[in-house]
C-alpha positions in Angstrom: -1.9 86.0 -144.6 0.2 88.2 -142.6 2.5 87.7 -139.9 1.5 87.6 -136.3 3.8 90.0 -134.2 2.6 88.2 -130.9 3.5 84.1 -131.9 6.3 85.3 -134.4 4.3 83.2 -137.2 2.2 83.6 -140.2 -1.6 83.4 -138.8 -5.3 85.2 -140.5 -5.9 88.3 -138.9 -8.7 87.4 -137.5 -7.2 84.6 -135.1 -4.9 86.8 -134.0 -6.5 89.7 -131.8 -2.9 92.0 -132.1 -3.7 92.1 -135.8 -7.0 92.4 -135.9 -7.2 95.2 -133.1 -3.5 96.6 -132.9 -4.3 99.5 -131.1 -6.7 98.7 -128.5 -5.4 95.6 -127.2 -2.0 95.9 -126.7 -2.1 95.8 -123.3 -4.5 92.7 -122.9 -2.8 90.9 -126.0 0.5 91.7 -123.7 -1.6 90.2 -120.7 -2.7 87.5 -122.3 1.1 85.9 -123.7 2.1 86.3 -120.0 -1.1 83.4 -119.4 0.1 81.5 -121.9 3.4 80.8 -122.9 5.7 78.2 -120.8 4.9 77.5 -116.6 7.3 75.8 -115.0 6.0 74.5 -111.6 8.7 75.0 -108.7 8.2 72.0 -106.7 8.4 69.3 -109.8 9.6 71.5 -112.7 6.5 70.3 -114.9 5.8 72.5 -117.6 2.7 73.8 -118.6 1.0 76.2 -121.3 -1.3 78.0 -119.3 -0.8 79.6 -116.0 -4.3 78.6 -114.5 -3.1 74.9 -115.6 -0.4 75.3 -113.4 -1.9 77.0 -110.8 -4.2 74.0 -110.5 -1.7 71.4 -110.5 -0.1 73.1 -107.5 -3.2 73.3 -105.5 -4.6 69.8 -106.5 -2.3 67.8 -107.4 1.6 68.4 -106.8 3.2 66.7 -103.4 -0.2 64.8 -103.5 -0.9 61.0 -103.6 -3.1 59.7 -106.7 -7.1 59.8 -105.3 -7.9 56.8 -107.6 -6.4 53.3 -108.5 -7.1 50.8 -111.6 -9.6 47.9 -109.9 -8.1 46.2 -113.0 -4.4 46.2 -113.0 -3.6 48.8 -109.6 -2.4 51.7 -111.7 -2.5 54.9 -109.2 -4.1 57.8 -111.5 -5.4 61.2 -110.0 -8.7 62.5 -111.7 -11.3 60.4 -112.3 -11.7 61.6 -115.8 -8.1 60.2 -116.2 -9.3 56.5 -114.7 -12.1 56.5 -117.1 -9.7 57.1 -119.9 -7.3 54.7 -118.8 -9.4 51.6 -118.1 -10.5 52.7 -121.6 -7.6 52.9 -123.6 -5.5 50.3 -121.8 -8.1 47.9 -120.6 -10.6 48.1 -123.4 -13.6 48.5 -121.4 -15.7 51.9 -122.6 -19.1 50.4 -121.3 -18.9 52.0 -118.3 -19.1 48.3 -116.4 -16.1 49.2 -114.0 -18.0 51.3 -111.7 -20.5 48.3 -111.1 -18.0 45.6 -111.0 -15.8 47.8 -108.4 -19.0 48.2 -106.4 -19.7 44.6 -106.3 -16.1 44.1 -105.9 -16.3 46.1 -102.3 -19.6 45.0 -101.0 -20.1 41.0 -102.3 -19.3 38.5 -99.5 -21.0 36.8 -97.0 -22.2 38.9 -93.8 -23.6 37.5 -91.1 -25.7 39.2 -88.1 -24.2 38.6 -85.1 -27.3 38.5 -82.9 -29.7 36.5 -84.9 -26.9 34.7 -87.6 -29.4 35.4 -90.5 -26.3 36.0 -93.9 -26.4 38.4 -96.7 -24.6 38.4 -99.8 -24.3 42.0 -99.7 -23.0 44.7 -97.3 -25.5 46.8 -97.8 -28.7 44.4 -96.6 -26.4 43.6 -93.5 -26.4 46.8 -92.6 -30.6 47.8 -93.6 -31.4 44.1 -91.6 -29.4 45.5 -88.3 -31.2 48.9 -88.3 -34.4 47.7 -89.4 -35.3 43.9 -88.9 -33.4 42.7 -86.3 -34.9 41.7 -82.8 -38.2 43.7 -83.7 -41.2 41.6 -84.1 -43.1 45.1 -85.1 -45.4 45.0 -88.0 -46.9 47.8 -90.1 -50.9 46.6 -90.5 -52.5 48.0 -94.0 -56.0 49.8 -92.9 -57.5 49.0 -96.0 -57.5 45.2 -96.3 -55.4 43.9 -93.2 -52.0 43.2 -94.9 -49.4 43.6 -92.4 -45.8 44.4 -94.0 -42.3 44.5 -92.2 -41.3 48.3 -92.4 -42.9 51.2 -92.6 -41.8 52.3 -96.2 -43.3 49.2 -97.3 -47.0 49.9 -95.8 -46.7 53.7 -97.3 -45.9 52.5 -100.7 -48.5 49.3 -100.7 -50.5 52.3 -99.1 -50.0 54.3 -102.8 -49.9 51.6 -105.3 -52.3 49.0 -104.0 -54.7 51.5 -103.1 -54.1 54.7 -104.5 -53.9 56.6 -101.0 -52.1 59.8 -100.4 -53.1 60.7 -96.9 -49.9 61.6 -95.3 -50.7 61.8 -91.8 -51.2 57.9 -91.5 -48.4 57.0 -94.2 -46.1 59.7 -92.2 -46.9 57.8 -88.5 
């Protein structure tokens, strides 16, 4: 072991590029301590070890409210990586269960049409029922054996599967 000129502490020469190329890289080895070292950002004063650390908590995330919030207990966080490792480390959940639970958190209810009353549990069938079903009596007849189906999607894949048919200028009508 010999001592590292660059970090002031004993190191292998071959971690240390300075040793292990003193000539050649004194100017990059130079370059590279003024990367990493200590970063102080001006607005909060948080510290960090590398200057493209800091550069990116200036431009994403200083001044800035948190993006994301706990569904569990409200905690404001602000990466998503950080939620994940929150809910966790804190919660105990590391199934991965959250992200459904949040979704059926938002979108379960009860939703009703307002022009023909019919209710859905879900946001999401509310929304397909007003742009698809409601007020149209229209029907999609099969050409094959005369069953008629409710969209169009449904006829082109009873059109595949029931009858192995790939013609898309009828599915595509």
């Amino acid at each position: 072991r010999r001592i590292c000129r660059c970090v002031n502490r004993f190191t292998n020469a071959l971690t240390c590029r300075l040793l292990f190329f003193p000539d050649s890289t004194q100017y990059n080895m130079t370059d590279y301590y003024k990367r990493l070292g200590r970063h102080f950002c001006s607005k909060c004063g948080k510290e960090y070890k590398w200057m493209q650390s800091l550069v990116r908590h200036e431009r994403e995330e200083c001044g800035k409210d948190p993006q994301y919030s706990c569904y569990i207990c409200g905690a404001k966080i602000r990466h998503k990586w950080v939620l994940k490792k929150h809910i966790v480390n804190v919660h105990g959940n590391d199934d991965g269960s959250y992200r459904l639970q949040n979704y059926h958190r938002r979108y379960r209810g009860k939703y009703t049409c307002d022009a023909c009353g019919k209710e859905y549990t879900w946001k999401p069938s509310l929304t397909r029922h007003k742009r698809e079903d409601c007020g149209k009596k229209q029907y999609y007849p099969c050409p094959v054996c005369n069953a008629t189906l409710r969209r169009s999607r449904q006829l082109k894949l009873h059109l595949i599967h029931v009858h192995n048919w790939n013609k898309p200028e009828y599915i595509m009508q």
